[in-house]
N, C-alpha and C positions, 0 to 999 in steps of 0.2 A: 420090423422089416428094414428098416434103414430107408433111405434114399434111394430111390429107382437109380442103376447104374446110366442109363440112357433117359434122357430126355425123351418124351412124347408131342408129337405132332398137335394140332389144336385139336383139328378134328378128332384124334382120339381120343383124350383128354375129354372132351367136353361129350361124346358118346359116353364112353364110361359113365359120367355122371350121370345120364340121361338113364343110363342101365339101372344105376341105385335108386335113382330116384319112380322108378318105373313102378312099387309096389306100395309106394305112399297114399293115405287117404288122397284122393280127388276133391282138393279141396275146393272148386269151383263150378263143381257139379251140381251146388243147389240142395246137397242132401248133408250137406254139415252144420249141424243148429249149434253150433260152438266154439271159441278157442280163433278162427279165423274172420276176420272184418276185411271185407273188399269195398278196394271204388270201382265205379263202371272204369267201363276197356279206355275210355280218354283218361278220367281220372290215374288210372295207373300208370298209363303212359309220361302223363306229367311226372309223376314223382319216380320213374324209372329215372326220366332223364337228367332230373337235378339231380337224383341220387349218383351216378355218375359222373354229373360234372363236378360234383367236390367227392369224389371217392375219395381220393389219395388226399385231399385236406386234410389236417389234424390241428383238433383242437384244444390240445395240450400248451401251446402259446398264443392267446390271445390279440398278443402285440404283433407276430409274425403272419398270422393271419385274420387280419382283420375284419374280413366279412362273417367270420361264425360267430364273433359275438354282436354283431351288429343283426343276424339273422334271429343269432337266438332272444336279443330283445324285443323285436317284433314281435317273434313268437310269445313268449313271456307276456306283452301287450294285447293281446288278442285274448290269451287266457286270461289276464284277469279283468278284462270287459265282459267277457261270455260268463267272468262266475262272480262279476257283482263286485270287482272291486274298485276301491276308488286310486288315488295317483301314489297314494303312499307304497302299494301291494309289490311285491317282488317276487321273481322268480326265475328257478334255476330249469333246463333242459336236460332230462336224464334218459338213462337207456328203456327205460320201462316202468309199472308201477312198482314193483318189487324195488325197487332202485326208488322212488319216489318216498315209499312207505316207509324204507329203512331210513333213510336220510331226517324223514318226520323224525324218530326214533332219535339218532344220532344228536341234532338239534335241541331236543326237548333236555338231553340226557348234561350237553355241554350246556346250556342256557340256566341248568339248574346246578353245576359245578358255581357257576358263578352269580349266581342272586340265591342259590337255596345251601351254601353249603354244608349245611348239617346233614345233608339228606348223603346218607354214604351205601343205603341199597334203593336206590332209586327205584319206582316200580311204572306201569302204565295202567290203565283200567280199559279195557275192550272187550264190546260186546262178545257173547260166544260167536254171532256171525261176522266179526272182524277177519279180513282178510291175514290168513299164514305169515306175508311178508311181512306185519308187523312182527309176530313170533320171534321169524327167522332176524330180524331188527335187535330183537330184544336178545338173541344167541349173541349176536354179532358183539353188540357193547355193551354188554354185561348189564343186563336194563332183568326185571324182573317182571311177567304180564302177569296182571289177575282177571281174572276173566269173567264177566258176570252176565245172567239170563235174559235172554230175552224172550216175550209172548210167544205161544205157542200159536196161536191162532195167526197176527200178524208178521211172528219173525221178526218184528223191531225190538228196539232197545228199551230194556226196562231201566226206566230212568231213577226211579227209587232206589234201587240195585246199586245204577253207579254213583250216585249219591252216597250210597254209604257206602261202596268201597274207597274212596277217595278219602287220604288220610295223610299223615306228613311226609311220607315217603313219594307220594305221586306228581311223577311231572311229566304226564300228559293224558288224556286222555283221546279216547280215539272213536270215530262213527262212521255209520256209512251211506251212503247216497249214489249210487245204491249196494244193496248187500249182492255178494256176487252168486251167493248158493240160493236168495229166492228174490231177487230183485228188487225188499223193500228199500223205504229210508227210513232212516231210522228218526226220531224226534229232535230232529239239532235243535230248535231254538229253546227247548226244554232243556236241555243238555246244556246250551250255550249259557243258558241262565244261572245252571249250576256252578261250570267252570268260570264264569266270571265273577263269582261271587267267592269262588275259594281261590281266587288268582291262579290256575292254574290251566296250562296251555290246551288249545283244545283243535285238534286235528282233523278235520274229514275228510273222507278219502271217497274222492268222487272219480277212482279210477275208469270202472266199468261205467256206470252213469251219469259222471259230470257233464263229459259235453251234449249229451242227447238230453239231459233234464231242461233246461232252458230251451231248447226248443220246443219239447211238446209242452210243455209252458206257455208257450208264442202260439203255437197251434190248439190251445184249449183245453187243456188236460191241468186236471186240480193234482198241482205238484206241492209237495211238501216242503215247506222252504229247507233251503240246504247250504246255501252260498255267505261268499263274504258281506251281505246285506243283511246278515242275522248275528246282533251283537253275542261277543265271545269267541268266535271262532276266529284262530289264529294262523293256520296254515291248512291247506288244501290240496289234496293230487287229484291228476286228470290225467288219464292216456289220450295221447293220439291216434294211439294205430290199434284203438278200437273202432269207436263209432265215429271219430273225425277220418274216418278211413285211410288212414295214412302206412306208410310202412314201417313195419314193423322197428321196433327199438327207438319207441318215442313216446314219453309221457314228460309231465311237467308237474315241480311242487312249487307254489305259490305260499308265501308268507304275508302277513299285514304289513311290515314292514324290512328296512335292510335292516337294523339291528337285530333284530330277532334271528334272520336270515345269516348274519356276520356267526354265529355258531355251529355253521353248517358247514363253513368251508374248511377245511386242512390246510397249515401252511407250515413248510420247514425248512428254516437257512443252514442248518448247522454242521455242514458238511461241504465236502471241499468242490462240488458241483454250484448247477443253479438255482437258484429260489424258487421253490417247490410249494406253488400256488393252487390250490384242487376246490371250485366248487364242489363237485360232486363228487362219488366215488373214484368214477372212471379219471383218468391220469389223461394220455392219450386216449384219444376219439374222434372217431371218423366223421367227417362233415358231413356225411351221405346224409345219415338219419335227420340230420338237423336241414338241409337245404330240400328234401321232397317233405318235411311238414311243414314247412314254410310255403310251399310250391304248392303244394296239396290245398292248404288253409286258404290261399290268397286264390286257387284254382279254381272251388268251390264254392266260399263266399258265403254269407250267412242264407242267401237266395237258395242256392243249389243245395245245402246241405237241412233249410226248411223241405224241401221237396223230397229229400232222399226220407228226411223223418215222419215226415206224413204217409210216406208209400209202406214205412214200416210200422206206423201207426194202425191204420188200416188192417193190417196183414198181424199185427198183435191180435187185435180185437178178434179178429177171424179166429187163431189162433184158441184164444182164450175160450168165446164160443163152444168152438168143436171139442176139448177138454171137457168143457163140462155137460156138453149132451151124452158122455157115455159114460153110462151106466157105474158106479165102480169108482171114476176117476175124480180127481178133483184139483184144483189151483190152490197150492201152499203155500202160506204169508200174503202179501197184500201189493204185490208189486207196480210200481209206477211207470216204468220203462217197458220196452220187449226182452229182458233180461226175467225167466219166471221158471216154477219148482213144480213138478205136477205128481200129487200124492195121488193118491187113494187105498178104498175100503172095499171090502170083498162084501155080500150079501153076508154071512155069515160070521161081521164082525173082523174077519183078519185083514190084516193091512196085503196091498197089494205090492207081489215082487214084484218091485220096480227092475231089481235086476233080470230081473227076466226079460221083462218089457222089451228094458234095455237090448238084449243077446236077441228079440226079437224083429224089432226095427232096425240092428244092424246086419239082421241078417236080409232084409228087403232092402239094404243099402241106406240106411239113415243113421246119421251118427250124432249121438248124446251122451252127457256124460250122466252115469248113474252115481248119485252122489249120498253119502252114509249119512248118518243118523246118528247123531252125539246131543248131550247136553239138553236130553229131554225133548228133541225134535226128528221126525222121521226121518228114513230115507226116501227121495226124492229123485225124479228126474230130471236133470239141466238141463234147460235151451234159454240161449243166446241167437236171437231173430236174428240172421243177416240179411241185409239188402238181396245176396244173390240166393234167398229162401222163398223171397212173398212170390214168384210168379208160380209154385211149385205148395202152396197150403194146402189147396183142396187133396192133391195127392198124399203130402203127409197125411190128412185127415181120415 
């Protein structure tokens, strides 16, 4: 189309978009069990407004604007007190986990250019429920996955498995806390015990359930250790703008330390511009994301977001419940969190279409994702408990 020859008024402009966006999931209707994490109407409103006041921020110079990275090491400090680390732990602010999970990738891949150089097809070892974005990590820099089984029954990581796929090519290996297709964790400090014994890096990725593990932690729940308190483990992602309710295009990867961390950054003088310094992928980047999870973290406080996790705690358990009073259905793997998989079996032995299920409760207005069956594990239903769900179970039910 080119460029509108005339300029539009705001009002029109900003109707238009209201037209496009008119046939979009309702995402704060209470009937989305996925994909979207809300804070209450104050909560939002805080992180609207910081997001805002550094919109036009960029955090492409450090030096020029010195509040983002003074922002994002707070941030950075917050997360690695909620995952157990001590003063040494570092960490960068990225757009998402996907952006968290590659950068693992990236790290492991340069870290082992220079302590492992014989290794010239580098591989990674992850469970089959490791999250895509490692995948797509391992597309990016030329990283090779192998991919190994885990329980049928629990969905975690068979630790035998990666034990012996790990061999002189591997430099990283990867776990989750939680998995995102059925909500377990997977055995880190078994895992951990492996990877430190074969010196080789060892990642988890607590995008979907790192910050919510620590709290039902706090609130009673026998959580599976996962964090930087379980030796071996060398680096860690978390989203915010999942269960830390924040907005969107904010997750965080945490290292044990800056060296470790020093191969994650891109840096290049050799050109007749300026010194081209890149924690993370992104170059330039808007300060928005980074001052409403700042705003958000500091809004909510470990108080407020104990209360949010116990409403969701609660409203799990209900959940889980009513799943398995009906006939047919059942809870797949062994999930810790409100992140959970719900299979079942027909009288007759067949498994139940889930995708049907699925085409069924979206047609009453409830949105799940139906999720495939690979790797010797069925298909399954996702839900993702959000906060704006628990007042609305019984009617899911």
């Amino acid at each position: 189309m080119g460029l509108p020859a005339q300029g539009s008024p705001k009002d029109a402009v900003l109707e238009q978009l209201a037209a496009y966006k008119a046939d979009d999931i309702a995402w704060d209707s209470g009937r989305v069990m996925t994909n979207v994490v809300l804070a209450t109407d104050e909560g939002r409103r805080v992180a609207e407004e910081a997001y805002t006041m550094f919109l036009w921020e960029n955090g492409l110079d450090p030096t020029a604007i010195a509040s983002l990275p003074r922002l994002e090491r707070e941030i950075a400090d917050m997360a690695r007190g909620h995952l157990g680390g001590g003063d040494d732990v570092v960490g960068s602010f990225t757009s998402g986990g996907t952006e968290s999970c590659m950068l693992a990738v990236k790290t492991a891949r340069d870290w082992a250019r220079e302590h492992r150089p014989d290794i010239t097809r580098p591989t990674i070892v992850i469970p089959a429920t490791g999250h895509p974005a490692f995948h797509k990590g391992c597309e990016y820099f030329g990283v090779e996955a192998v991919v190994t089984p885990v329980y049928a029954e629990t969905c975690r990581a068979d630790v035998g498995a990666i034990a012996a796929a790990i061999d002189d090519t591997t430099v990283l290996v990867v776990a989750s806390a939680c998995s995102f297709p059925h909500g377990s964790v997977d055995p880190i400090r078994e895992i951990g015990a492996v990877t430190a014994e074969r010196d080789v890096l060892f990642h988890v990725d607590g995008c979907i359930g790192g910050f919510l593990l620590p709290l039902w932690r706090e609130l009673g729940a026998d959580i599976t250790e996962f964090d930087f308190t379980v030796p071996g483990v060398t680096s860690m992602s978390m989203d915010f703008h999942k269960y830390a309710l924040c907005a969107k295009g904010a997750s965080i990867i945490l290292y044990r330390d800056a060296e470790l961390r020093r191969h994650q950054f891109f840096t290049y003088s050799d050109w007749p511009g300026y010194v081209v310094v890149n924690s993370t992928i992104q170059s330039s980047k808007s300060g928005g994301p980074i001052a409403a999870t700042w705003a958000t973290l500091r809004h909510f406080g470990l108080d407020g977001y104990l209360e949010v996790a116990q409403t969701l705690k609660t409203a799990t358990d209900r959940c889980l419940d009513i799943v398995r009073s009906i006939d047919g259905l059942s809870i797949v793997g062994a999930p810790e969190v409100c992140v959970f998989a719900i299979g079942g079996e027909l009288a007759d032995g067949q498994p139940v279409d889930i995708f049907k299920v699925a085409s069924l409760m979206e047609a009453k207005g409830w949105h799940m994702y139906p999720q495939l069956g690979s790797h010797g594990l069925t298909p399954t239903l996702h839900v993702s408990l959000l906060p704006w769900n628990t007042d609305r179970i019984e009617e899911w039910g």
